[in-house]
N, C-alpha and C positions, 0 to 999 in steps of 0.2 A: 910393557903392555900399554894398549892405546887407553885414552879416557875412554873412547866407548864402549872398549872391551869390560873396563873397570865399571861402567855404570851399569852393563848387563850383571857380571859378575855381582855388584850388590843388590840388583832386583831380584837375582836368584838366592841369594844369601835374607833378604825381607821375605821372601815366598817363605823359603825354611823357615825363619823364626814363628811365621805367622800359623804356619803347621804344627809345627815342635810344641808350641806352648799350650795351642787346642789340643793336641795330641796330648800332653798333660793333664789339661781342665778333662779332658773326658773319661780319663782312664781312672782320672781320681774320684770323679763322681761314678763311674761301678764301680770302685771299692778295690778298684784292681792296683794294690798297693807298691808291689812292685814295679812293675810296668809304669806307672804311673810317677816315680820317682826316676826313674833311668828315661822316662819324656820329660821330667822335671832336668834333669840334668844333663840333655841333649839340647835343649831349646835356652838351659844358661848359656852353655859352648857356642852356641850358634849365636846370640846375642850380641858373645864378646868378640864374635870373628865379626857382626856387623859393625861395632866398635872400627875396629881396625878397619874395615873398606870404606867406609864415612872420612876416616882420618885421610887415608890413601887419596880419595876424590876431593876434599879438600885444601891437599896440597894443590891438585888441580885448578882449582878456583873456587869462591867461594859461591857464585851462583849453581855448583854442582849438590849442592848441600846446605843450603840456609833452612829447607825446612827441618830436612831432618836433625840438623845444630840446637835448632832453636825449639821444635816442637817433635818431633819424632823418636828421637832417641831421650831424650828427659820422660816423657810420657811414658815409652817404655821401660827406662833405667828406675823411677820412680814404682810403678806397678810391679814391675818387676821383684826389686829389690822387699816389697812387700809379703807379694805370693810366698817368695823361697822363707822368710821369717816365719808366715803364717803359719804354712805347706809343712815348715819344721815342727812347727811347734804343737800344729792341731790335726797337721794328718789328712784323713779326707773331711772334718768338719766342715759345715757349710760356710764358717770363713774361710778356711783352705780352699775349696771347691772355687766357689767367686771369685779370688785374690788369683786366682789363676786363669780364670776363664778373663776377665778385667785387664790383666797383662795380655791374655790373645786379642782380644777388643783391641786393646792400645797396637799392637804390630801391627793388625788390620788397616786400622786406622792411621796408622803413618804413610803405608805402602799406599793406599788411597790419597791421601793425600800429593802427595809423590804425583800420581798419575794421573790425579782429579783436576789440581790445579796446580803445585810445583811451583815456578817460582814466579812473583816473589811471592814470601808467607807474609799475607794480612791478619791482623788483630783480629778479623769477623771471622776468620779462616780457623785461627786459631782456638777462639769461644766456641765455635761450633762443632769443633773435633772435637773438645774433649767433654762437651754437654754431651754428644751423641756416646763416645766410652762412658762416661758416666751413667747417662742413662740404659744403657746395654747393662751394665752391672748391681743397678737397683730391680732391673726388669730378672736379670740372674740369680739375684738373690731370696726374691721373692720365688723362684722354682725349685730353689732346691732347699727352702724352706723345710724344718723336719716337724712331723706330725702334732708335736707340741707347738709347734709354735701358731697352730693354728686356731689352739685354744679349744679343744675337745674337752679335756678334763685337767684342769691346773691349777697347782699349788698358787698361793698369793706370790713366792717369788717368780715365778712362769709368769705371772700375768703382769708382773712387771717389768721385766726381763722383754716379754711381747710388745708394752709401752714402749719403752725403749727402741726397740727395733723399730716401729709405727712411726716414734717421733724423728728419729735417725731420716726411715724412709721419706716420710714428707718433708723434710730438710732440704735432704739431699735432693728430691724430687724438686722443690724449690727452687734450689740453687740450681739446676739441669736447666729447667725453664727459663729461668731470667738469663741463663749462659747463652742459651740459645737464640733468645730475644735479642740479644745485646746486639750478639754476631750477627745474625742476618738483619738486623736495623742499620747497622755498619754497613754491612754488603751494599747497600741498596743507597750510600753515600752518593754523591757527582762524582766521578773521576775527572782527573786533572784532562784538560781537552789540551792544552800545547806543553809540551817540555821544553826549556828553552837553558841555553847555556849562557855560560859568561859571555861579553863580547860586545862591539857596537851595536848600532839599532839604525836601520833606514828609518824616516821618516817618510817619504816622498811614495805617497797611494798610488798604484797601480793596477788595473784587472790584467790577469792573461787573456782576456781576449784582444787585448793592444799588443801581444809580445809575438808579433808575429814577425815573418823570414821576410828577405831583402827580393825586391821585385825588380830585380835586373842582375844580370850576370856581369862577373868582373871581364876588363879588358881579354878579347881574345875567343871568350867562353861564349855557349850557347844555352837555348833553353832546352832543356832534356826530359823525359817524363812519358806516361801514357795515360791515357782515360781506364782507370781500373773499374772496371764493374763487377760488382761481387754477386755471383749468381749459384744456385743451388745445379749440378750438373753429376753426368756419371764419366768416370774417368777411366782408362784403361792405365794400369801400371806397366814398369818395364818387361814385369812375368809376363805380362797379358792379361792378370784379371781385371774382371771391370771391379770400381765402390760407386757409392754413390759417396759423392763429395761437395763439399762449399769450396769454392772457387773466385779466383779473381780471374777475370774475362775467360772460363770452363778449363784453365789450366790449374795442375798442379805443378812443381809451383808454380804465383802468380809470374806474368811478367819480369824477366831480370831488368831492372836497371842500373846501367852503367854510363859512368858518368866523367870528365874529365875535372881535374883540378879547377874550383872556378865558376864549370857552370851553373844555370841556376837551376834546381830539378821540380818540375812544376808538376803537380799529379792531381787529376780530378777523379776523385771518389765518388761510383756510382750503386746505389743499391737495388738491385733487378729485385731481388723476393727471399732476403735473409728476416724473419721476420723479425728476429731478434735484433737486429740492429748491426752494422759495422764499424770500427775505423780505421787509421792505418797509424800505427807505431813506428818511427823508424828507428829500430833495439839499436842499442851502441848511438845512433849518430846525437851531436850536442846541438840539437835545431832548436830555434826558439821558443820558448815554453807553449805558446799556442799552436803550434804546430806537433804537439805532442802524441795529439790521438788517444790521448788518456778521457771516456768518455766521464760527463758529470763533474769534472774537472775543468780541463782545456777545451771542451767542447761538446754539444748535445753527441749520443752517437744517430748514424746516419740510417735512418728507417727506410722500408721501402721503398722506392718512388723519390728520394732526397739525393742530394750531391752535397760533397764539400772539396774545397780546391786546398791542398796543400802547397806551399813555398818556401823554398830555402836554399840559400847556395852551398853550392860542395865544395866548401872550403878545408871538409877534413876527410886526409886520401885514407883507405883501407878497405877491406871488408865486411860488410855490415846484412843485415836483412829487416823486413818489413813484416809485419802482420795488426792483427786485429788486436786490439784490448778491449774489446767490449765482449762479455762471458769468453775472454780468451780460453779457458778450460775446454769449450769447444769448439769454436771459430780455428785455433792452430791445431790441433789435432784433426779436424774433418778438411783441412786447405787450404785456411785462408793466411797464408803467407806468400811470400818472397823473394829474390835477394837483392840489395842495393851494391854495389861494386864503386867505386871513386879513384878514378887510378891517375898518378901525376902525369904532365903533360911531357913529360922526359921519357917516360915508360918506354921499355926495353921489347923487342920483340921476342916473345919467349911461346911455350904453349902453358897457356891459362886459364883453368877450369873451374867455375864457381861449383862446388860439391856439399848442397844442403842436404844434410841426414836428418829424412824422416821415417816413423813408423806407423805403419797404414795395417789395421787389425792384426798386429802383433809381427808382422814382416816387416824389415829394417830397410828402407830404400837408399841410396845412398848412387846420383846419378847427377850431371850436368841435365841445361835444359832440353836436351834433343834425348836423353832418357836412357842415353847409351851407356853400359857399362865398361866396354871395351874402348878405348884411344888407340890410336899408331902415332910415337911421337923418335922420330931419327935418335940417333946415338950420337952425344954430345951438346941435344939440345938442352936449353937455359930451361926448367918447368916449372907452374906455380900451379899448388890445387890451393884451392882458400875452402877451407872446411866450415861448416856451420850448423851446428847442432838446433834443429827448430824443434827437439822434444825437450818434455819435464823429465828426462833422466838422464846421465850422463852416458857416453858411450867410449865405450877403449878401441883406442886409435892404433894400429899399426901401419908405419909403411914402411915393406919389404924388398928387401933385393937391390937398396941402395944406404949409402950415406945422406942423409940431409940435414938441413936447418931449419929451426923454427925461426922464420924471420919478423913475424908477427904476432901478436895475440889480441882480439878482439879489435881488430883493426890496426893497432899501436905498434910500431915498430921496436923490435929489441935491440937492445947496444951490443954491437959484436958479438949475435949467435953463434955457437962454437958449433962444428959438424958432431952429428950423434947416427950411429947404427943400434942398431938393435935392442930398440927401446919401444915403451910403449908411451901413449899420451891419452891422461883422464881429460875428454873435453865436455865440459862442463853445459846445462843445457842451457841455450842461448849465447852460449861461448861461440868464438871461430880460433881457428890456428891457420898461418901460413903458411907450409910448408915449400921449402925450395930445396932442388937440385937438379945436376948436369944428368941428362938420362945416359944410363949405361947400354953397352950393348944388348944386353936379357934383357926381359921385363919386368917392369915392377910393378908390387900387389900393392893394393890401399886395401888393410883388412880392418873391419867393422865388427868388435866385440867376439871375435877371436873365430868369428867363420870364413873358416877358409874357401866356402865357393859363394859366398854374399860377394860384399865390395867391391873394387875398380881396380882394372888391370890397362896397364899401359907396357906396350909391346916395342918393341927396339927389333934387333936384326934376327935378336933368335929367340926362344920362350924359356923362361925357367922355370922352377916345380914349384909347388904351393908345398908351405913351410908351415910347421905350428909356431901357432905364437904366442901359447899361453903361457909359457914359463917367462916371458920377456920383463928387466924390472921395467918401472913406470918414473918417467922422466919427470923431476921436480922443477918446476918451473922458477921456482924461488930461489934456484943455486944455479940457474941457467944466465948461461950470456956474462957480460962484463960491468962493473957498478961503473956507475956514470951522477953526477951530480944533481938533483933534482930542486925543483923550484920555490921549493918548501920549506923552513923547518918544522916539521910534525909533531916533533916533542913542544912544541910553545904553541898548538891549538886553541882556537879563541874558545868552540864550543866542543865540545868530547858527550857522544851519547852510547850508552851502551844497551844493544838487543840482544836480551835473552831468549832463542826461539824454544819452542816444546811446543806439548799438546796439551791440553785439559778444557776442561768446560769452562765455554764464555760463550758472550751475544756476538752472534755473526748477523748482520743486518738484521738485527733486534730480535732474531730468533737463539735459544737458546743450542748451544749444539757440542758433538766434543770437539774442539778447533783444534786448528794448529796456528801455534799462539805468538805474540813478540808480551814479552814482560806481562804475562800474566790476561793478555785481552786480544781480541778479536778484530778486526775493521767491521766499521767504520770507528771504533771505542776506542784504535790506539790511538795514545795523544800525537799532535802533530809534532814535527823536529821543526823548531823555530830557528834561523840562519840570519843574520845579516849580510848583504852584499860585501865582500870584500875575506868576508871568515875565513880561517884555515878550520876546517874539519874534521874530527878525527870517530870515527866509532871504532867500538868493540863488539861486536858479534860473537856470542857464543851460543853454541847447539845443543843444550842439553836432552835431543830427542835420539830417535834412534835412527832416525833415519835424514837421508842428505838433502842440505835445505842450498840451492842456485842463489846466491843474493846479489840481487840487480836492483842499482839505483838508476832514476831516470836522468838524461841532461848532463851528466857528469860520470869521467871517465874516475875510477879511482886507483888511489897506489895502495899497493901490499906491504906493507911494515914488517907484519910479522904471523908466524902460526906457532898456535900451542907453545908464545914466548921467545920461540927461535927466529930472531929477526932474518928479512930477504938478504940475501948477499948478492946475488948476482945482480942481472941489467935492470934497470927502476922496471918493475912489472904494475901498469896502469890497466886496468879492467876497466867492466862494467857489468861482469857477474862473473860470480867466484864459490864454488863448490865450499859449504862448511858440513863437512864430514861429522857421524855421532862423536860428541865429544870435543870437538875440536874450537879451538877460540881462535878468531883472527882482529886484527889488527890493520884498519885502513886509514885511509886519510887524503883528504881531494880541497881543491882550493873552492870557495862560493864564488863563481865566477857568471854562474846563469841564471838571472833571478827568474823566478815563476813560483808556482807549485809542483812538486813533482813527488811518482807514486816513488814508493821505496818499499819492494817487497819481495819474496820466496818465487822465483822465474820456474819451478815446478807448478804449474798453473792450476793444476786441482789442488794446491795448498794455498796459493793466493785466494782462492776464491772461497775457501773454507779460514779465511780469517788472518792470514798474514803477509799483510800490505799494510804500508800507512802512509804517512806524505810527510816528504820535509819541504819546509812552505819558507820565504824570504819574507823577512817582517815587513810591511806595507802591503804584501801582494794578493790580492783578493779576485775570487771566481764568481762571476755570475750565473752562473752552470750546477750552482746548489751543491755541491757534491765533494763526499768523503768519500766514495769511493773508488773512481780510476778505473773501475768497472761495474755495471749494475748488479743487484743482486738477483738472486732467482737463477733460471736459465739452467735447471740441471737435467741439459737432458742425458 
């Protein structure tokens, strides 16, 4: 069973304890004796099977379970092991009654924890869980107080006996407050603003506004580019309906630009009336940190009525695309992207299709620039679609009715792709895949998340039948292709950071919210990844949420080590975003070879923008553009 399975499997296993043990506390306070013992001794069962799935996720890692190690399960094993002595001994007395209701608090209060803020557990975290069980249980005990003890008519040992409980209560109440005090005095600490690893250190200052692309093309090469103007427009899609849409010059996608090995691609960014502002991102390519497009960062973004000229030569061939990072959350989803193409000056005459999948109010497009889903391409010709996922979700790729290769992934070439039929490909969002092959005589489908009359069909001499493809397994990238030596060794990493993604409450541009989180915080709050020039880098990424977090760092392609421990065998696989599925840990590692700032964050764009981004920054390198965040805040529409 997968980690994510096992981390559902133990939120359902906390739901039960947290039931079980109320279900006790209540049955014992009416008096309802039996019942109230067999919820006593449903909710021990249940405890010790939590036991066991803590242990289980554990073996996984220990960011699966630090709080509960450290404070969730003690709190409960503690209270717990209380109740059932009391519960023995006094039955429904009102220490029996509390000592159990106190144990439901403590479950409560784990599973909260868990889902409130998860990992890592802070000392303020942990004062103030169990101030709040504490005080839930002086506030309990005072309710189910019995009629003496409120001093109606009592003997002198009653009214001692009531001292006692008085002095107890104000104690404890005491000690509740100053818990609570401590903790949220704590909370409200500086957090660490950089992490920084072992390693050298540049000395030599530099702003990214100097780190900008080469302003001439190499021997041979031209200049390439269009004046993009991003303007608000309405669009007709390939069904025919019209949207209203954001657009670069009133198309969806923006302009393709393709480009030959070399030359220089020069683009002026125009803003007609996005009032939020635009920029242009070129996702995958390694262009020089000011040329980033990352607003607040590498550059103001570009308000109405402004321009800014981007430069950089296409020195690196593949498939790539463009769009906005300023409130990307809605700028790529209403249009405002892409695709960039860079193709060697040797390139082969084949039929070659740039194929960005988008989703326009819940309909999956998936079409070349002229919007056609139909091709006629001869039988025996050479064919390349180059795929590119411009959404925050992944999409399951089939393509039917031939043998191919992955010859590509995110631009980057594989070492000796082996032929594969009948398979399926998870392409991750802001991922692309290459796919190549000889077209056969039938046609072959490009199927798009398992619908058979969506996607792209390309037609040979005769037609074939549309097929299901939902049973097909799904092609691991990490055992694909043939190992080949890499530039690196990974294992001797100068700086190694590890991000733990989830959800819980943190400051998203200083408002409080429930995020989706790296290591416990929100942007602009997460510290920055401090790098010197020259570093080998390695992170770990792990997901303890539940749902699948795209991780795309900017400027730098990265290699795949390993998942959930199982290192890559096949052909070195270099990204630039890579699906971490619930549960799932991975393992990269990319050389510092581009000094700037750059963002580093969740390519599911409504989770970047609710809190998980941050920047790995080169020591010396400084922005005059004010800015943590890589995109501004606000902007939900």
């Amino acid at each position: 069973m997968t980690t994510g399975l096992w981390i559902i499997l133990d939120h359902v296993v906390a739901l039960l304890s947290v039931a079980t043990w109320f279900a006790a506390g209540i049955t014992l306070a009416l008096r309802r004796t039996r019942l109230a013992f067999a919820a006593l001794a449903a909710a021990v069962l249940v405890t010790l099977v939590r036991v066991v799935t803590v242990a289980i996720l554990a073996g996984r890692g220990w960011w699966f379970v630090q709080e509960k190690v450290l404070l969730g399960l003690p709190m409960l094993g503690v209270a717990g092991a209380v109740a059932v002595l009391l519960a023995a001994r006094r039955g429904r007395s009102a220490g029996g009654v509390v000592s159990v209701f106190t144990t439901a608090y403590a479950a409560l209060a784990g599973l909260m924890v868990t889902f409130l803020v998860g990992y890592p557990l802070t000392l303020s975290t942990a004062l103030i869980t169990i101030s709040l069980v504490c005080a839930s249980a002086l506030l309990t005990a005072r309710v189910v107080a019995t009629p003496a003890d409120a001093g109606v008519t009592q003997a002198p040992e009653d009214r001692r006996a009531i001292s006692r409980r008085r002095f107890i209560g104000w104690t404890g109440g005491a000690v509740v407050v100053g818990a609570a005090g401590a903790g949220t005095g704590l909370s409200f600490l500086p957090a660490e603003s950089v992490t920084i690893g072992s390693g050298r250190s540049s000395r030599a200052a530099v702003s990214v506004a100097d780190l900008r692309g080469s302003g001439s093309p190499a021997r041979g090469g031209t200049v390439r580019g269009p004046v993009l103007t991003a303007k608000k427009a309405t669009v007709r899609l390939p069904s025919g309906r019209e949207i209203d849409a954001w657009t670069y010059n009133g198309e969806i996608p923006g302009p393709a630009i393709t480009a030959i090995q070399g030359d220089l691609i020069e683009v002026r960014l125009r803003n007609a009336d996005i009032e939020d502002g635009v920029t242009l991102h070129w996702h995958g390519y390694d262009v020089p940190c000011g040329e980033d497009g990352a607003p607040g960062v590498t550059q103001p973004a570009v308000g109405p009525g402004e321009d800014f000229v981007y430069r950089f030569r296409a020195d690196q061939v593949g498939t790539y695309w463009y769009h906005t990072h300023h409130a990307s959350h809605v700028g790529v989803r209403k249009g405002l992207y892409g695709t960039l193409v860079v193709k060697p000056r040797d390139a082969d005459d084949q039929v070659d299709l740039t194929l960005p999948v988008h989703t326009f109010d819940g309909t999956v497009v998936i079409a070349g620039r002229d919007g056609r889903t139909e091709h006629q391409a001869p039988p025996g010709a050479p064919v390349r679609l180059r795929l590119i996922n411009t959404d925050s979700d992944p999409h399951r790729i089939v393509l039917a009715g031939t043998p191919f290769r992955v010859t590509a992934v995110d631009g980057r070439d594989l070492n000796q792709p082996g032929e594969v039929s009948d398979v399926a490909l998870r392409l991750p969002a802001g991922g692309r895949y290459d796919l190549v092959f000889l077209m056969p005589d039938t046609s072959v489908a490009l199927v798009i998340d398992d619908d058979r009359d969506g996607g792209l069909r390309l037609h040979g001499d005769s037609l074939g039948e549309a097929r299901d493809t939902s049973d097909l397994p799904e092609l691991d990238l990490l055992r694909y292709g043939t190992p080949a030596a890499v530039p690196f060794d990974a294992r001797h990493a100068d700086r190694h950071f590890t991000m733990v993604l989830d959800r819980g409450v943190a400051l998203v541009n200083g408002q409080p919210a429930y995020a989706h989180t790296v290591n416990g915080q929100g942007h602009p709050g997460i510290p920055d990844q401090l790098v010197a020039d020259g570093d080998t880098v390695r992170f770990t990424v792990v997901n303890r949420s539940l749902e699948t977090h795209p991780w795309h760092l900017h400027g730098h392609p990265v290699l795949i080590l390993s998942r959930d421990g199982t290192p890559s065998t096949g052909s070195p696989l270099w990204v630039d975003t890579f699906d971490v599925r619930p549960g799932e840990t991975w393992e990269v590692a990319f050389r510092a070879t581009n000094p700037g700032i750059w963002m580093n964050h969740c390519h599911n764009l409504p989770h970047a923008h609710q809190g998980m981004m941050l920047r790995l920054r080169y020591d010396g390198v400084t922005t005059p553009f004010g800015g943590s965040h890589g995109e501004s805040p606000g902007h939900g529409h």
